[in-house]
NUDRENMI-150265 format. One record per atom (N, C-alpha, C, CB): residue number from 0; residue in one letter; atom name; x, z, y. Coordinates in nm, 2 decimals, decimal comma, m for minus. Glycine has a CB too. Layout:
BEGIN
R;NUM;a;CA;X;Z;Y
...
This chain:
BEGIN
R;0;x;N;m6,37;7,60;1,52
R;0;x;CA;m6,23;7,62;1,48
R;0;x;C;m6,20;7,76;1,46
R;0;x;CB;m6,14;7,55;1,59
R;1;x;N;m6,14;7,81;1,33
R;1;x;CA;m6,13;7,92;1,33
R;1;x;C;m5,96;7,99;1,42
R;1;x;CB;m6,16;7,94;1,18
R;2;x;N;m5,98;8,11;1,44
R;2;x;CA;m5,86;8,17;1,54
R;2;x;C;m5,79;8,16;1,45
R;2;x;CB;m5,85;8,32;1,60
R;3;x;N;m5,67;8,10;1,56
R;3;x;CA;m5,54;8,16;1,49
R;3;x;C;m5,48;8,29;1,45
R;3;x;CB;m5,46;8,12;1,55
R;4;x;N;m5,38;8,36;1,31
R;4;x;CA;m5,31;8,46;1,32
R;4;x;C;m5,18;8,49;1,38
R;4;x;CB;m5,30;8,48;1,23
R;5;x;N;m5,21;8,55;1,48
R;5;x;CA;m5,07;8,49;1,59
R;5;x;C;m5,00;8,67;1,61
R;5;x;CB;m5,15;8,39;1,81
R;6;x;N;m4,85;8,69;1,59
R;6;x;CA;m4,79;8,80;1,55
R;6;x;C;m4,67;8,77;1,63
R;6;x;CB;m4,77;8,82;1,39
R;7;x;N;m4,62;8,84;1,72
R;7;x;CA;m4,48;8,87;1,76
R;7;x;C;m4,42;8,81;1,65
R;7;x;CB;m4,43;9,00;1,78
R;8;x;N;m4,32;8,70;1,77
R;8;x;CA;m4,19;8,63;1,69
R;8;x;C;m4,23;8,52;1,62
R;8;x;CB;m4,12;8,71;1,58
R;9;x;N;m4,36;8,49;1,65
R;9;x;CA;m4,41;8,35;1,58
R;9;x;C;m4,40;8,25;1,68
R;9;x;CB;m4,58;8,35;1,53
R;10;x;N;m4,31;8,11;1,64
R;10;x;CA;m4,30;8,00;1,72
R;10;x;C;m4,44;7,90;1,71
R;10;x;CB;m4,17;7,93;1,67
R;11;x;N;m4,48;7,89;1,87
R;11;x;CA;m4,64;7,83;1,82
R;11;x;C;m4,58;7,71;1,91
R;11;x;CB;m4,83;7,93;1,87
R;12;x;N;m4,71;7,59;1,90
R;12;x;CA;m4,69;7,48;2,00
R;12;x;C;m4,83;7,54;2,12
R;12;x;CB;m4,72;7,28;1,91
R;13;x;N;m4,77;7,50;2,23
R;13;x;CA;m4,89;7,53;2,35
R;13;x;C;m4,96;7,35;2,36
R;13;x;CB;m4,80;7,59;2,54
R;14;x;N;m5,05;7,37;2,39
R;14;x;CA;m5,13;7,21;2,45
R;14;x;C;m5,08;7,19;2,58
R;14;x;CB;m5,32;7,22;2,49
R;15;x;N;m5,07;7,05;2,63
R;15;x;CA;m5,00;7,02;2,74
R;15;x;C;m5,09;7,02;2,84
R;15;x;CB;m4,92;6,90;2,74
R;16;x;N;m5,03;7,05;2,95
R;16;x;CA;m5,14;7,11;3,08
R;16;x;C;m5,05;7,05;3,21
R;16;x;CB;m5,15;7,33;3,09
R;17;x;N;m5,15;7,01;3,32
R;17;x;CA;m5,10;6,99;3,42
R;17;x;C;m4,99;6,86;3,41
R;17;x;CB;m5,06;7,13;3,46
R;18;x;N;m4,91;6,88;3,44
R;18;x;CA;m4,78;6,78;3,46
R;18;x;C;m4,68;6,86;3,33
R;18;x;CB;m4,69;6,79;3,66
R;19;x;N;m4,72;6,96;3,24
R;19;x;CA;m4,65;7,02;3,16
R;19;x;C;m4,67;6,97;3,02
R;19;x;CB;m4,68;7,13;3,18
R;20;x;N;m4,56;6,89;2,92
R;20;x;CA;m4,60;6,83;2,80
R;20;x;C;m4,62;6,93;2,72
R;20;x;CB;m4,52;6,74;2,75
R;21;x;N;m4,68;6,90;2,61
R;21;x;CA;m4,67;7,03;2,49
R;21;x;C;m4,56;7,01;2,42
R;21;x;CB;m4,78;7,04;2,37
R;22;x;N;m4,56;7,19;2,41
R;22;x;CA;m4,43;7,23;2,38
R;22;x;C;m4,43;7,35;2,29
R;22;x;CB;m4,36;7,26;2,51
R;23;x;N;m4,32;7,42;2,25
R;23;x;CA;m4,32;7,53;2,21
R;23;x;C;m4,29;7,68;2,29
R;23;x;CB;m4,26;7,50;2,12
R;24;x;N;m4,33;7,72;2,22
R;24;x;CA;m4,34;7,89;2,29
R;24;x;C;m4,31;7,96;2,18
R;24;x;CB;m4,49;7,95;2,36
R;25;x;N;m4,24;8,13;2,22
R;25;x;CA;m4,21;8,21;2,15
R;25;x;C;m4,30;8,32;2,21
R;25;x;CB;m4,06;8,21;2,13
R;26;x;N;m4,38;8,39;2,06
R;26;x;CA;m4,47;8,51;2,13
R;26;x;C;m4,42;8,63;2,11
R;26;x;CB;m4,60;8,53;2,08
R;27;x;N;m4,37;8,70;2,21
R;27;x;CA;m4,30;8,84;2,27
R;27;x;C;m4,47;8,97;2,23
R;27;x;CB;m4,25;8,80;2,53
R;28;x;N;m4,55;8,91;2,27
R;28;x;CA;m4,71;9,00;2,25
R;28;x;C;m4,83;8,94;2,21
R;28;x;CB;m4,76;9,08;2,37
R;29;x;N;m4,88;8,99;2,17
R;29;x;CA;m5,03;8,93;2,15
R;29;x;C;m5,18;8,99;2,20
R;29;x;CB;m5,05;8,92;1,99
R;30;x;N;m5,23;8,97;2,32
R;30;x;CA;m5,35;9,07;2,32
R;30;x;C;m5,47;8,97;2,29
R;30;x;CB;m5,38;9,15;2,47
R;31;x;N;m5,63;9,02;2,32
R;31;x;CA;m5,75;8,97;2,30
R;31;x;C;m5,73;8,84;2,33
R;31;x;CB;m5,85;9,04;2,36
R;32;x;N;m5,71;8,78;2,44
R;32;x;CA;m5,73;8,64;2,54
R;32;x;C;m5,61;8,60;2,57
R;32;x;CB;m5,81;8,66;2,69
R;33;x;N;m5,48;8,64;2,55
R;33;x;CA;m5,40;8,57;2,55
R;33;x;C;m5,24;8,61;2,50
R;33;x;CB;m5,43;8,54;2,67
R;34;x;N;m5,16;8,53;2,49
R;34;x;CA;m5,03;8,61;2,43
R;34;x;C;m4,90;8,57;2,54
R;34;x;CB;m4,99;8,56;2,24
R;35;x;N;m4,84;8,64;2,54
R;35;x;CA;m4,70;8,66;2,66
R;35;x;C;m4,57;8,61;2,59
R;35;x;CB;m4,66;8,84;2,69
R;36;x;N;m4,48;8,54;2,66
R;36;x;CA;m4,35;8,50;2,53
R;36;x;C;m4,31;8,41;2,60
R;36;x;CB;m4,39;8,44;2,37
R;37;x;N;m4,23;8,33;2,59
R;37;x;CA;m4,11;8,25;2,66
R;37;x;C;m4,10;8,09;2,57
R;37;x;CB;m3,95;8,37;2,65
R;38;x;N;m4,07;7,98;2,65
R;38;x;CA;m4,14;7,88;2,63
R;38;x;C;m3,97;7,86;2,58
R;38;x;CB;m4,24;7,81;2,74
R;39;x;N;m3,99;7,74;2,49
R;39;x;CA;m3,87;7,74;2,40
R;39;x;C;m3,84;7,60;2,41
R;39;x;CB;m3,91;7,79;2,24
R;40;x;N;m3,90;7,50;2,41
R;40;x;CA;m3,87;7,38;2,45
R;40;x;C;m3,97;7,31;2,56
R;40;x;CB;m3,85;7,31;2,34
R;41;x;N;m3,89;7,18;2,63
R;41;x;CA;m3,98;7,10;2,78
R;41;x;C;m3,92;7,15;2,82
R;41;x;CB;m4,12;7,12;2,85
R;42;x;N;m3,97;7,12;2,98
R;42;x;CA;m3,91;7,15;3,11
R;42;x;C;m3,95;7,31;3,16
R;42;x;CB;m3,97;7,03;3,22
R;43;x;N;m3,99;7,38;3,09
R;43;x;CA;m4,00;7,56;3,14
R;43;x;C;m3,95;7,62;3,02
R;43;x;CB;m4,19;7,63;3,17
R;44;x;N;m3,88;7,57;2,95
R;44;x;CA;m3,74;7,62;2,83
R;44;x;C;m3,68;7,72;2,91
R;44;x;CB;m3,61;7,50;2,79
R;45;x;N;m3,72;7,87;2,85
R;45;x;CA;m3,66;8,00;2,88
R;45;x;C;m3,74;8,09;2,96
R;45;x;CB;m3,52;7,99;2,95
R;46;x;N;m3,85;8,00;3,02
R;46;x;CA;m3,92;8,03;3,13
R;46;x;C;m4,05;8,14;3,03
R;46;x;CB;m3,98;7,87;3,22
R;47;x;N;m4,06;8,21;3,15
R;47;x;CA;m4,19;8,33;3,10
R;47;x;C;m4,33;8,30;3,08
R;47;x;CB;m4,22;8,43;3,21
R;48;x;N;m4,40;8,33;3,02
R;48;x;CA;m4,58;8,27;3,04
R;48;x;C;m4,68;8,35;2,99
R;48;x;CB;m4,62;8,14;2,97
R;49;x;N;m4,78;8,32;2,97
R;49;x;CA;m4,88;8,36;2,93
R;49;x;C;m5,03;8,33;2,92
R;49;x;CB;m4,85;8,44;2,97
R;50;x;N;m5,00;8,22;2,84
R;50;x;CA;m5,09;8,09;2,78
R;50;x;C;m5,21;8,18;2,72
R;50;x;CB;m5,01;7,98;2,62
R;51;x;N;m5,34;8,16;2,75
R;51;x;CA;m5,46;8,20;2,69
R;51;x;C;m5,42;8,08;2,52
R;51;x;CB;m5,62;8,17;2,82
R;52;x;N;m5,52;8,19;2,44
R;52;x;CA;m5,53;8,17;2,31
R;52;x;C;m5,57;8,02;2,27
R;52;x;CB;m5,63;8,26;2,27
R;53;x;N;m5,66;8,00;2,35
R;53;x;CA;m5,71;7,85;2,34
R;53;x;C;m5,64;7,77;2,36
R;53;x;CB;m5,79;7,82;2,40
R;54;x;N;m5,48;7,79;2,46
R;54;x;CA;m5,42;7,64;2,44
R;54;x;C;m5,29;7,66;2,32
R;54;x;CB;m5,36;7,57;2,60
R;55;x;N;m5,35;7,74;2,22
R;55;x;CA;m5,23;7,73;2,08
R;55;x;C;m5,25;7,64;2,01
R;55;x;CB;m5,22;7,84;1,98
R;56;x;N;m5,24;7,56;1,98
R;56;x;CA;m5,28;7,45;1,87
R;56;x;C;m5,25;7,46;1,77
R;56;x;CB;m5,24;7,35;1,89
R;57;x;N;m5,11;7,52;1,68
R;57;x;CA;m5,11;7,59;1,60
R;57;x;C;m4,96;7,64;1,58
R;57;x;CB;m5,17;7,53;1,49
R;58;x;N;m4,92;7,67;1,48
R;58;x;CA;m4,82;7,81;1,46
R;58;x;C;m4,72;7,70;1,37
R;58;x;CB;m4,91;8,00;1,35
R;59;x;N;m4,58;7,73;1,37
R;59;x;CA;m4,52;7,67;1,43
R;59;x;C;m4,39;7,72;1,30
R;59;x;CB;m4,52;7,70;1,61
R;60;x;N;m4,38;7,84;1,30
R;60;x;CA;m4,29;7,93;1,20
R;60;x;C;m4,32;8,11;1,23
R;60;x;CB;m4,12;7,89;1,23
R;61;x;N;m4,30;8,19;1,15
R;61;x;CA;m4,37;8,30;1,15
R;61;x;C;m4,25;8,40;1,14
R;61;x;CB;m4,48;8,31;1,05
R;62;x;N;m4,26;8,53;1,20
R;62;x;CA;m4,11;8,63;1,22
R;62;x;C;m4,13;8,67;1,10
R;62;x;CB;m4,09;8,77;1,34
């Protein structure tokens, strides 16, 4: 699978993890292994994170 282009302000969907459904996230940064940004919809709506790369599934709308 090729990497995603992932850029501050891009709305991506995360993969669902744990007891957590997939959802969306807003990316605040982007480094090597993972990006930082605040979850936009579900039950951690507003909440902080920092999802490694691998659980992006894909990109969502772009800043």
């Amino acid at each position: 699978m090729s990497e995603l282009e992932l850029n501050p302000g891009d709305v991506v969907v995360v993969q669902a993890f744990d007891d957590v459904p997939e959802h969306l996230f807003r990316i605040d940064e982007v480094f090597e292994d993972c990006v930082t940004g605040f979850a936009v919809t579900g039950p951690l709506a507003g909440t902080y994170g920092e999802p490694d790369r691998e659980m992006i599934l894909r990109v969502i709308s772009t800043n």
